[in-house]
Phi, psi and omega in degrees: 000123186295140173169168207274092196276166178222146164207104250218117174230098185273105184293138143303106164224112196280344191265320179254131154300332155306332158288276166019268176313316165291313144331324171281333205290301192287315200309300157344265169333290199295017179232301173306314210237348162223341181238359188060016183180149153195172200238117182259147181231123154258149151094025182275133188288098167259153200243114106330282333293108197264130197258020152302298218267324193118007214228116178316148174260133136241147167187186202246147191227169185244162118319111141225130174238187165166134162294104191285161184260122202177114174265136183313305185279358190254109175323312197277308190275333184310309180295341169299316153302339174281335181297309199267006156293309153355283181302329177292333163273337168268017139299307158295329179277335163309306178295309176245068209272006177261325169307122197294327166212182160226141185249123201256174161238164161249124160226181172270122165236158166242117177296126189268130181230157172263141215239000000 
C-alpha cells in the first residue's frame, strides 16, 4: 500500500515549553486530520552543519513521524501534501522563531501487506 512518510524534526529545549506544544501539536494534527496516526521518537542524538556559522551543532531533536494515505507517485496528492508541509513549516519556524530551522521530510513508503 502506497503512502506518504512525513517527518517534523523538533530540537529539544526542556526549558521552553514551546517546543512541547509544538510537538504535541504536530503529533496531533498528523493524527486527527490527516494520517490516523503518529509516532513521536525523543531525545535523538543530532549533528548539524550550521549554515550561519559553518559550525558543527549538537543537540538532541524529538521525532514525529506518520505515514499520510497520499500516493507519491500521483502528482495531485504528492503536490497536496507537499503544499500543507509548506505550511506546517512556516508555523513551525513562526513559533520556534530562534531556530535557523526546522526539518521537515517527504518520502514514498510502502506498507508491506499479507495477500
Amino acid at each position: 500500500m502506497a503512502r506518504i512518510r512525513v517527518e517534523v524534526y523538533i530540537p529539544d529545549r526542556p526549558g521552553d515549553p514551546s517546543y512541547r506544544t509544538t510537538l504535541d501539536w504536530i503529533a496531533d494534527e498528523f493524527t486527527y486530520l490527516r494520517a490516523g496516526g503518529a509516532s513521536t521518537v525523543e531525545h535523538i542524538d543530532g549533528r548539524y552543519l550550521s549554515p550561519r556559522t559553518g559550525r558543527s551543532i549538537h543537540e538532541r531533536v524529538s521525532l514525529v513521524y506518520a505515514d499520510f494515505p497520499a500516493d507519491w507517485s500521483k502528482r495531485k496528492e504528492r503536490t497536496e501534501v507537499l503544499s500543507d508541509l509548506e505550511e506546517l513549516k512556516q508555523f513551525a519556524e513562526a513559533v520556534l522563531w530562534q531556530e535557523e530551522t526546522i526539518l521537515i521530510v517527504a518520502s514514498p513508503v510502502f506498507h508491506i501487506t499479507n495477500r
